[in-house]
ZAKEKOL-345981 format. One record per residue (C-alpha): z, y, x. Coordinates in steps of 0.1 Angstrom, whole numbers, padded with zeros to 4 digits, always signed. Layout:
# ZAKEKOL-345981
ZYX;...
//
This chain:
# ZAKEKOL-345981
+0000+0000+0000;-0006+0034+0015;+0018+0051+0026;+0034+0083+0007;+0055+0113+0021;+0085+0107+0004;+0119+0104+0015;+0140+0068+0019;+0176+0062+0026;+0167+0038+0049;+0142+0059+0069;+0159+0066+0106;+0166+0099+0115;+0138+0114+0132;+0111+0106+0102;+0135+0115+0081;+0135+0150+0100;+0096+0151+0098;+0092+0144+0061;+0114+0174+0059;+0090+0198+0077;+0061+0181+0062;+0073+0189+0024;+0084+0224+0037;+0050+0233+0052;+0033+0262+0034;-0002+0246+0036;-0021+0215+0019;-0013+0185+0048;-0033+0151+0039;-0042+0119+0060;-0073+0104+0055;-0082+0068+0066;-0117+0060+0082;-0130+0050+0051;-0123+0090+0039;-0102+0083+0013;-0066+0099+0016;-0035+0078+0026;-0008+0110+0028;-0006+0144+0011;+0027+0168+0008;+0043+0189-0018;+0017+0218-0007;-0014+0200-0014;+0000+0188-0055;+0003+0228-0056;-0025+0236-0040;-0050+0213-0056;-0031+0207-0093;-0028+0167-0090;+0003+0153-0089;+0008+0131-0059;+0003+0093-0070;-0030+0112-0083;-0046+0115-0044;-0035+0087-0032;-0059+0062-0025;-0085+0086-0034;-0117+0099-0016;-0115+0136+0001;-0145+0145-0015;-0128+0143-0049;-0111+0174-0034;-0137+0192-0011;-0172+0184-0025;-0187+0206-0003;-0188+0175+0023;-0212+0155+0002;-0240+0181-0001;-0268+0181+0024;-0256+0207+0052;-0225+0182+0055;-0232+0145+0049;-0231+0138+0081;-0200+0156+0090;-0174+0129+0082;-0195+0105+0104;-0204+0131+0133;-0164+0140+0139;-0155+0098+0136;-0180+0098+0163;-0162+0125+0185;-0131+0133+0171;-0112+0160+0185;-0092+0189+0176;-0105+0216+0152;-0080+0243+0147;-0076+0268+0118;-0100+0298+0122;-0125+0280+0136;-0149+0283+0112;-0146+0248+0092;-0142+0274+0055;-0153+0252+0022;-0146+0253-0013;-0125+0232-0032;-0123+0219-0069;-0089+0220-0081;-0075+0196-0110;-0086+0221-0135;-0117+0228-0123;-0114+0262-0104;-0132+0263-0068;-0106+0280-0047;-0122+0286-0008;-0101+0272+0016;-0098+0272+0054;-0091+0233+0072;-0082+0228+0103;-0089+0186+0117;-0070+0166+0145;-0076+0132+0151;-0046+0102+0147;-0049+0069+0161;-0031+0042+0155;-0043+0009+0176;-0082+0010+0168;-0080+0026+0135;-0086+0063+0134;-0073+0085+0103;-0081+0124+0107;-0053+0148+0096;-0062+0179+0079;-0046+0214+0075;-0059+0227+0041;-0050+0263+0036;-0056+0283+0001;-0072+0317+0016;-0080+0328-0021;-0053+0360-0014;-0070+0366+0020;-0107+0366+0005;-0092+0393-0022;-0078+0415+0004;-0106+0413+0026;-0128+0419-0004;-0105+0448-0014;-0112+0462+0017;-0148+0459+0018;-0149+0476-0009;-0128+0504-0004;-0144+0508+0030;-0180+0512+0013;-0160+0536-0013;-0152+0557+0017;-0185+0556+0036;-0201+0569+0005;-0177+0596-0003;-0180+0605+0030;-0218+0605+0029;-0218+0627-0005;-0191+0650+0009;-0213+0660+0041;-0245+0665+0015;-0221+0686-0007;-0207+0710+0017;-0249+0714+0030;-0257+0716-0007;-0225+0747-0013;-0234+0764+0019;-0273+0766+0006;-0266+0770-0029;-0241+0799-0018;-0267+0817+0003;-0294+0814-0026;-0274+0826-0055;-0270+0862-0034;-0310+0857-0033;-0310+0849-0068;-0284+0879-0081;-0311+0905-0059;-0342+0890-0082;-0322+0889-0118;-0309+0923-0109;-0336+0942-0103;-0358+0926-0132;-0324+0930-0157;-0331+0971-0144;-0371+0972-0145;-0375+0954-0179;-0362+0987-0197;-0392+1009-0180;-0416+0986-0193;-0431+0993-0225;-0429+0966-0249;-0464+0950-0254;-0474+0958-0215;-0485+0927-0198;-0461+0941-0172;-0434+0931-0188;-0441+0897-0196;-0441+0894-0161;-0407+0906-0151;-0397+0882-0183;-0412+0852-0163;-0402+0863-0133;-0366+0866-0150;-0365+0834-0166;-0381+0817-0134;-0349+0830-0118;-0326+0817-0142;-0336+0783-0141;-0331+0785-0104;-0298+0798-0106;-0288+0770-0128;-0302+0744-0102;-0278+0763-0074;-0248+0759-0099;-0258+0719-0102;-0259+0719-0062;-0226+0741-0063;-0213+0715-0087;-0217+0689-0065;-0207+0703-0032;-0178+0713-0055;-0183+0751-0049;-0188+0760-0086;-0162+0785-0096;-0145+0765-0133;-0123+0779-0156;-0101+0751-0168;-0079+0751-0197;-0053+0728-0215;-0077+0708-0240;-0081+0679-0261;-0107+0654-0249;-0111+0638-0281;-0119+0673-0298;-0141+0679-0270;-0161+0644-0269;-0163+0640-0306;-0179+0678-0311;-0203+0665-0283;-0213+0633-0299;-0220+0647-0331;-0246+0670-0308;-0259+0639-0284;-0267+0619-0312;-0293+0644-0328;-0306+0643-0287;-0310+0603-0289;-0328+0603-0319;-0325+0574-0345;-0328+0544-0323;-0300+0549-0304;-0266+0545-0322;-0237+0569-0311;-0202+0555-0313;-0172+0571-0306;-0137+0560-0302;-0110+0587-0290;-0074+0581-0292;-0054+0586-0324;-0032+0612-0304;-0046+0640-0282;-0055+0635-0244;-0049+0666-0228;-0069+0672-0199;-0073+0706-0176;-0108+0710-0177;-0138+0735-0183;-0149+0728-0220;-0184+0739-0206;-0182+0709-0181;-0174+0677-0203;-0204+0691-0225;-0226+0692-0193;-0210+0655-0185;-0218+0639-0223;-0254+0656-0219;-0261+0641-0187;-0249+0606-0200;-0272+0610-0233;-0300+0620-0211;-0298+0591-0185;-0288+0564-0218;-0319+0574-0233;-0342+0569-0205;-0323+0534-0196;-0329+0521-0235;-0364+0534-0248;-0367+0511-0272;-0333+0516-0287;-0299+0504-0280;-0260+0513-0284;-0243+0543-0269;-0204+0538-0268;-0177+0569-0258;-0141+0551-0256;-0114+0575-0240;-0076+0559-0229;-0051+0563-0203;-0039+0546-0175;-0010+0552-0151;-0020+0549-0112;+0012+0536-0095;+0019+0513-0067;+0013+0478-0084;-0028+0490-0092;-0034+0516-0068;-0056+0491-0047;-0077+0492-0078;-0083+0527-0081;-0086+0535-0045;-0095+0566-0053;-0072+0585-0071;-0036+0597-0067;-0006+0586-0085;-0004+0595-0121;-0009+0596-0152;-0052+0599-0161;-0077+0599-0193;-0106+0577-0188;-0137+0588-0206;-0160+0554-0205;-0198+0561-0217;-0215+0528-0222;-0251+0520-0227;-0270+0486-0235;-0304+0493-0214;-0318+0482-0183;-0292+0486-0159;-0290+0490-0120;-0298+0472-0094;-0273+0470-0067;-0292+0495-0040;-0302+0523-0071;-0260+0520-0078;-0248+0526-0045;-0273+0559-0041;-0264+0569-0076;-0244+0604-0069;-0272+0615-0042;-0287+0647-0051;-0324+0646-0057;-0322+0608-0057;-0341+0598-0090;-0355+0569-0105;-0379+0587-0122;-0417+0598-0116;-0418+0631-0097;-0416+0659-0119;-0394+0643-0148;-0364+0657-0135;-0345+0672-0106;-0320+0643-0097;-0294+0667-0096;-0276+0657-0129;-0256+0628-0117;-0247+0645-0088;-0232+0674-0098;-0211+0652-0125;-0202+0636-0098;-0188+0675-0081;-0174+0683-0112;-0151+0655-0117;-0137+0654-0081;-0132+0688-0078;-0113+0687-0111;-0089+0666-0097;-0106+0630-0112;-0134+0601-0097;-0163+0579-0115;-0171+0542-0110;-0198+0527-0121;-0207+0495-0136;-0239+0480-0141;-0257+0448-0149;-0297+0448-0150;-0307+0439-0187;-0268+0444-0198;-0263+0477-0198;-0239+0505-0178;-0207+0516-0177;-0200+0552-0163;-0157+0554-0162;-0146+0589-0156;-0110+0595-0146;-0093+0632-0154;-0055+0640-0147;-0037+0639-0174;-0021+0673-0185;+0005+0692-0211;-0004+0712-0236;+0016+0745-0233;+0001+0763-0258;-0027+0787-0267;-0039+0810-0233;-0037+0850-0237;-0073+0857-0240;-0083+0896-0228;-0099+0917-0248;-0133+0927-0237;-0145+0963-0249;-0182+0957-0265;-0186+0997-0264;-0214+1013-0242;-0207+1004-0206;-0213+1036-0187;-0180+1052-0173;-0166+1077-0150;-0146+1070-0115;-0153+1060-0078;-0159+1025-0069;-0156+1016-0033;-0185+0986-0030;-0179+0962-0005;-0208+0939-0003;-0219+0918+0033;-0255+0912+0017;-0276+0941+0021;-0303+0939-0008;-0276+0927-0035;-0257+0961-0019;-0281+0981-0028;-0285+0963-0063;-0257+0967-0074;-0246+1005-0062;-0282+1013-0083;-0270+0996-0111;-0235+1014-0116;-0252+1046-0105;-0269+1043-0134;-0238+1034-0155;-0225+1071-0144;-0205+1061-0112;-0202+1073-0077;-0203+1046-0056;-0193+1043-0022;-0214+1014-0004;-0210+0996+0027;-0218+0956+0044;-0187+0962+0065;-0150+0961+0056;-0139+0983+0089;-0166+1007+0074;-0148+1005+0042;-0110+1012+0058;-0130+1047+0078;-0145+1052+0044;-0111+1055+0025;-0096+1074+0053;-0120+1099+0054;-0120+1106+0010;-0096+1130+0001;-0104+1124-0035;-0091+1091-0055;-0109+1061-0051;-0110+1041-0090;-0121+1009-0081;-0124+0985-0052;-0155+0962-0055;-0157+0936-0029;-0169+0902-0018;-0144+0878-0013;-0160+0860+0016;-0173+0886+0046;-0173+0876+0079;-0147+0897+0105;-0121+0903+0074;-0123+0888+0039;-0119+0904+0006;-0088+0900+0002;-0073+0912+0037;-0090+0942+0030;-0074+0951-0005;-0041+0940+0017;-0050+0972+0038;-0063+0995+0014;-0031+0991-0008;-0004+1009+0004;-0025+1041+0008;-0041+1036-0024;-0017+1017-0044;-0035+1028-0079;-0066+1022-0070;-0079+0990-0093;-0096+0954-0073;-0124+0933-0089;-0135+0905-0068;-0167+0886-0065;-0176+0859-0052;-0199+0823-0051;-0176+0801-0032;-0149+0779-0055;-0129+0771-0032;-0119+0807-0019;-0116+0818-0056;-0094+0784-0061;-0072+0794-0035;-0070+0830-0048;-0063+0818-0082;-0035+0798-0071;-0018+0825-0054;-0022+0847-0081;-0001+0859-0114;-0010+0879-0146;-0014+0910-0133;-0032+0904-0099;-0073+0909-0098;-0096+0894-0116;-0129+0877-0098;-0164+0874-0110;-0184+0846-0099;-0216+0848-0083;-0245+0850-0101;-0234+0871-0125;-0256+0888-0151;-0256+0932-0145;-0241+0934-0180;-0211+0913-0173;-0200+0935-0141;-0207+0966-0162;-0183+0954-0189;-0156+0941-0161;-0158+0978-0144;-0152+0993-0175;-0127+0975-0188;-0105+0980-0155;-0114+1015-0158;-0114+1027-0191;-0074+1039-0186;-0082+1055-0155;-0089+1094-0160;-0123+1107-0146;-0124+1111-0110;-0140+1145-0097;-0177+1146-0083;-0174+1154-0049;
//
């Protein structure tokens, strides 16, 4: 009868010792005969495998590792009988095995040959390296994660740094047609240039705020919200974009998900989904929007690599087209990267989705199965509701004013827009490209100065250093800031309270720095012409 590891009062004192450390070993240990069938097995390998013990005995190792009977190894049993030596763990013997209930678990052996007399019995080290396989698998992926975050956040700080330097372009080309369409007479052919040129320019500026967006530059203006509201308002609109074959569902919580976002963002998000679910199901399909929470902590943090700790709302937009390959997945949130034919979009959408969401604090997977469908999942921060925002009052009056605004502006031709375009409003306006200009400036003024105007990013001295200097010699004197670059006005924003100065974001429209100016000045009395 085979033998069995099992313990016997009569056993002497030594085997005794070594059935101890044989049931105590972490790892599957089985002897097999030269016929391969298997003559021991310990307490590991009825855990490991899922048969009890009187199950293995006496049975063939292939009932364990089928692996050996295929092709590559039929000959492997016969090739280590012939020169048995041996094989320790890590050395690349990895199979799979077929537990009792049918799982294949891989598993790592290690072989040493056993003789007793002239028969030869092999014994073998199976260890379960299911755990190990995770981990490393965890860490492939998370590795990949971070070579393409790292990949997208070098093409969005390019993409900022360009879309920064074209929206100053941009302002100089809406400007001046926003102040040459009122000389042109209304049925001139004239003027239906400047409108093309005009709306040329606009659709160009929304392209920098999509590159902006992604290099997560773009200046947002995020309030307390409810997702649900915000989703279900946009699905009612989406579904009227997918037309009748595709069916919009929508499943928000029964309670509201507060989020900190701009309102104008999710509706850019939902639009970009409907866009991309229609071209993936042309002949129809389902379009699903499910929002929940999760909590990040330390037990699924591996999961969501990521993301911080905390509490998030997951907005999950599912379609049932086509799908992704594997290589179109992983290139996904590349700007310009499109699977479509040139000219049938800009490849920007995804993206700046992508910018939006990570510079709002969240992150997006993606799941996709070609001919199943895809799965965008987009995590936002959870946040509390603390009621309604003060909203200002903006004066809808006529815009032109009285004062002295100090313009501080590093780009010559939107200078010398935008001291034309208050001139015209009725102010004086002092102009330089240099703050130390604008300090001798002030120096030299006896008179009051109404209003500084100046970029927030200049090279030498920044905007705000330079209202730091102006301050204490004209402490009435009001600050407007402008800028293109999010992450200066973020960090201004942060630092500021109620009262401190308000900042336009580059491009602006003409109108909407007329209407800041005069608001800020409308309670300041007239300044005398020098």
């Amino acid at each position: 009868m085979p033998a069995q590891a099992c313990s016997s009062p009569a056993s002497p004192p030594g085997e005794e010792r070594f059935r101890q450390v044989l049931e105590a070993a972490p790892d599957a240990i089985l002897e097999i005969d030269s016929q391969g069938r298997i003559t021991l097995a310990n307490a590991a390998a009825e855990k490991i495998f899922g048969y009890p013990r009187t199950a293995l005995i006496g049975q063939p190792v292939e009932m364990l590792v089928p692996e050996v009977l295929r092709s590559a190894h039929a000959s492997h049993r016969a090739s280590y009988d012939a020169n048995p030596k041996v094989r320790p763990m890590g050395a690349g013997l990895e199979l799979n095995a077929l537990r009792n209930d049918r799982t294949v678990i891989p598993v790592e052996i290690s072989l040493s040959p056993h003789r007793q007399g002239k028969d030869l019995s092999v014994i073998a080290i199976v260890r379960d390296v299911s755990e190990r396989k995770q981990i490393e698998e965890l860490l492939r992926r998370s590795e990949e994660k971070l070579r393409r975050a790292e990949k997208l956040e070098a093409l969005g700080r390019l993409a900022g740094g360009v879309a920064h330097e074209f929206n100053n372009l941009l302002m100089v080309v809406l400007g001046y047609s926003e102040l040459l369409l009122p000389l042109v007479a209304e049925n001139d052919q004239p003027r239906d240039y400047v409108e093309k040129i005009s709306v040329a320019a606009r659709r160009a500026a929304a392209i920098t705020q999509q590159l902006l967006a992604f290099g997560r530059r773009q200046l947002l203006v995020p309030r307390v919200l409810d997702l649900n509201h915000l989703v279900v308002e946009s699905c009612h609109i989406i579904s009227r974009l997918l037309g009748e074959t595709i069916e919009t569902i929508a499943l928000p919580l029964l309670d509201p998900a507060w989020v900190k976002v701009d309102p104008t963002q999710i509706d850019q998000i939902m639009a970009i989904m409907a866009t991309n679910a229609r071209s993936a199901m042309p002949d129809g399909g389902k379009l699903t929007v499910v929002i929940s929470r999760i909590e990040v902590n330390a037990e699924n943090i591996r999961q969501y690599a990521e993301l911080l700790p905390g509490q998030y709302v997951v907005l999950t937009v599912s379609d049932t087209g086509t799908g992704m390959l594997p290589e179109i997945e992983s290139r996904l949130f590349e700007p310009f990267f499109s699977t479509h034919e040139v000219g049938q979009g800009t490849g920007m959408g995804l993206a700046s989705m992508y910018g939006v969401v990570n510079q709002s604090g969240g992150s997006i997977t993606v799941t996709s199965q070609p001919g199943v469908g895809t799965s965008f999942q987009i995590y936002l921060p959870a946040a509390v509701y603390e009621g309604p925002p003060d909203m200002p009052k903006v004066p809808l009056e006529s815009l032109r004013g009285h004062g002295t605004i100090l313009l501080v502006e590093d780009q010559i031709p939107l200078l010398e827009l935008t001291r034309e375009f208050l001139s015209r409003l009725g102010y004086r306006v002092l102009a330089t490209a240099f703050p130390e200009e604008a300090l001798e400036i002030s120096r030299r003024l006896p008179g009051p100065i109404d209003l500084l105007l100046t970029d927030v990013v200049m090279p030498g001295m920044n905007g705000h250093e330079l209202a730091q200097r102006l301050h204490p010699e004209r402490p009435e004197m009001k600050i407007l800031y402008v800028s293109g670059f999010a992450d200066q006005i973020i960090a201004h924003s942060a630092a500021s309270g109620p009262t401190d100065p308000p900042l336009l974001e580059k491009p602006y429209a003409l109108e909407d720095l007329g209407r800041m100016a005069h608001q800020l000045l409308e309670v300041t009395a007239p300044a005398e012409p020098a």
